[in-house]
DOMI-298551 format. One record per residue (C-alpha): residue in three letters; y negated, x, z. Coordinates in steps of 0.05 Angstrom, whole numbers, plus 5000, padded with zeros to 4 digits. Each point is the difference from the previous one (the first is absolute). Layout:
ALAYXZ;...
END
This chain:
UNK466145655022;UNK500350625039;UNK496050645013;UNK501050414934;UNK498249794942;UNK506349894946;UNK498050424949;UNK499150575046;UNK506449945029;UNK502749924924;UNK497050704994;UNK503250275055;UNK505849754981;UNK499850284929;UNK498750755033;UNK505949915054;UNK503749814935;UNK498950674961;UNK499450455059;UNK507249815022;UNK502650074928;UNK496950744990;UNK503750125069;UNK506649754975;UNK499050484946;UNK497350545033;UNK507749925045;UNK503650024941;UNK495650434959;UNK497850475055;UNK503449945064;UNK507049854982;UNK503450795006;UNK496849925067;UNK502849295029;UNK507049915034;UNK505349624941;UNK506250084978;UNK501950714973;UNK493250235033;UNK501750485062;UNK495150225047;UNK500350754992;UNK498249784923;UNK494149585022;UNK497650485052;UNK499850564936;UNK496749584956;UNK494749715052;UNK498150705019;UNK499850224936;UNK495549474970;UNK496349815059;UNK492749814955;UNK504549514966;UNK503749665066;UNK492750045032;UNK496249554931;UNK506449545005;UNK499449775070;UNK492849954995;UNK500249544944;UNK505749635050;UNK494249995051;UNK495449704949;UNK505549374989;UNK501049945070;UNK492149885016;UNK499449574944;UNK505649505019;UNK496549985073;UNK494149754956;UNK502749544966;UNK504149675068;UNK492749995022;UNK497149724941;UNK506349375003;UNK498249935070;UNK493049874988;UNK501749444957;UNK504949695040;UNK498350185073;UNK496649325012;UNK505649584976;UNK506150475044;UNK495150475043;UNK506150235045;UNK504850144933;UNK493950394966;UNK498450415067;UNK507050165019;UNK500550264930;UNK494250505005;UNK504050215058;UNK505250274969;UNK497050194944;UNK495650405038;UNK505750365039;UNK504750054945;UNK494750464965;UNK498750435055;UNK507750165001;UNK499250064921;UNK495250405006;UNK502750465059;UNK507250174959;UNK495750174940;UNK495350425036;UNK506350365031;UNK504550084941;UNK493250304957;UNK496750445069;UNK507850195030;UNK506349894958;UNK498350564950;UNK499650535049;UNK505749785048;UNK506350364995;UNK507249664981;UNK501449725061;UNK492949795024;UNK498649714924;UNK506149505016;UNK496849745065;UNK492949934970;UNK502849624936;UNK504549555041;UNK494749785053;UNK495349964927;UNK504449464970;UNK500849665058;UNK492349905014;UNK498349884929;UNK506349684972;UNK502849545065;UNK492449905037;UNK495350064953;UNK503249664941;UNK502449485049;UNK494049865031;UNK495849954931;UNK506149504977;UNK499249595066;UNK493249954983;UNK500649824930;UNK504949435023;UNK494449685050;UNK494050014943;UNK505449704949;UNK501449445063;UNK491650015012;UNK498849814927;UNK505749694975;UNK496949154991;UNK495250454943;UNK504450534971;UNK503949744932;UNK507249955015;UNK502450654959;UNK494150405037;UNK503849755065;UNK507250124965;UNK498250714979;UNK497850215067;UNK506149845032;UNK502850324962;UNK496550674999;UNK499949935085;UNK507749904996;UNK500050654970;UNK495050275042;UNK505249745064;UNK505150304961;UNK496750685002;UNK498550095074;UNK507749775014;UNK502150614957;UNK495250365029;UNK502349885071;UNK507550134970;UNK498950604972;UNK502749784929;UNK497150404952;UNK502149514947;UNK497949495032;UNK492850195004;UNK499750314931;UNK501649314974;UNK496949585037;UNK493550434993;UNK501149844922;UNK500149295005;UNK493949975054;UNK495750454957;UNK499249534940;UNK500949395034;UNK494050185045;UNK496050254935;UNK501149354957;UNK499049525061;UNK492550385016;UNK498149984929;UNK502349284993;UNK496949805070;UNK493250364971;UNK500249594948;UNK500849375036;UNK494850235040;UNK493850164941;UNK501849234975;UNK498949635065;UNK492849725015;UNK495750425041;
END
């Protein structure tokens, strides 16, 4: 048995659950007019992200919200399983670790410089943006997410295990588009990570809340 205690890592994992799904619909409710995809120029983003700047601001922070809480619940995993693979679980804090910071640090730019930049300068923010969030950041969080699956994966039911290989497939999947610069590529690999991340930390919560204490 580890550190934390199952059913509050079930909780955490339950929040990281419904904070990343009001973020995937905050990006396509929300942010969307703003974000780089086929048919969407920059000179159109740049208008619309200056003139709605409240609503780019509430969508990122909600994105920051996601971001924190899937840091918890790495933490909360690793506290279960750090006795039984102690380097896997503290590598993965790692990463996680740095892959929010660079989360973090593209969000903070596109909200506090992208909707004041002009044309040109708008292009080099959102490029180096995507990069941090969608090639390091995502990638990081994914590598992570593949060591605590590897940490707990003699206890996790065999469609838990299936489901989040699949969902960090589509999380590799993203930061290689991201490094690419495919547009399409990230757009749809973004909509398979989304729910597959969602479903697998709601099902891993529930797991979780039915294990002994």
């Amino acid at each position: 048995m580890g550190t934390v205690s199952p059913r509050v890592a079930a909780r955490v994992a339950w929040a990281a659950a419904a904070l990343n799904l009001l973020a995937a619909v905050a990006m396509l409710g929300v942010l969307r007019p703003g974000l780089p995809e086929p048919g969407n120029d920059a000179d159109s983003r740049l208008r619309w992200i200056s003139g709605h700047t409240a609503a780019w601001w509430a969508g990122w922070l909600l994105w920051h919200a996601a971001a924190i809480s899937l840091l918890a619940l790495y933490v909360s995993l690793a506290g279960i399983w750090r006795e039984r693979a102690p380097v896997r679980c503290g590598l993965a804090l790692l990463l996680a670790a740095a892959g929010l910071a660079g989360d973090l640090g593209a969000e903070a730019l596109l909200m506090g410089v992208a909707p004041g930049a002009g044309p040109e300068d708008f292009r080099v923010v959102e490029a180096a943006c995507w990069v941090l969030t969608g090639y390091l950041g995502n990638g990081l969080y994914t590598l992570a997410g593949i060591l605590l699956t590897w940490a707990g994966v003699r206890e996790l039911p065999r469609p838990l295990v299936a489901l989040g290989g699949a969902a960090w497939a589509a999380g590799l999947a993203l930061s290689a588009a991201t490094l690419a610069g495919s547009q399409a590529g990230q757009f749809w690999s973004t909509a398979f990570l989304m729910p597959l991340f969602v479903l697998w930390a709601a099902l891993v919560g529930r797991w979780l809340a039915r294990r002994p204490s």
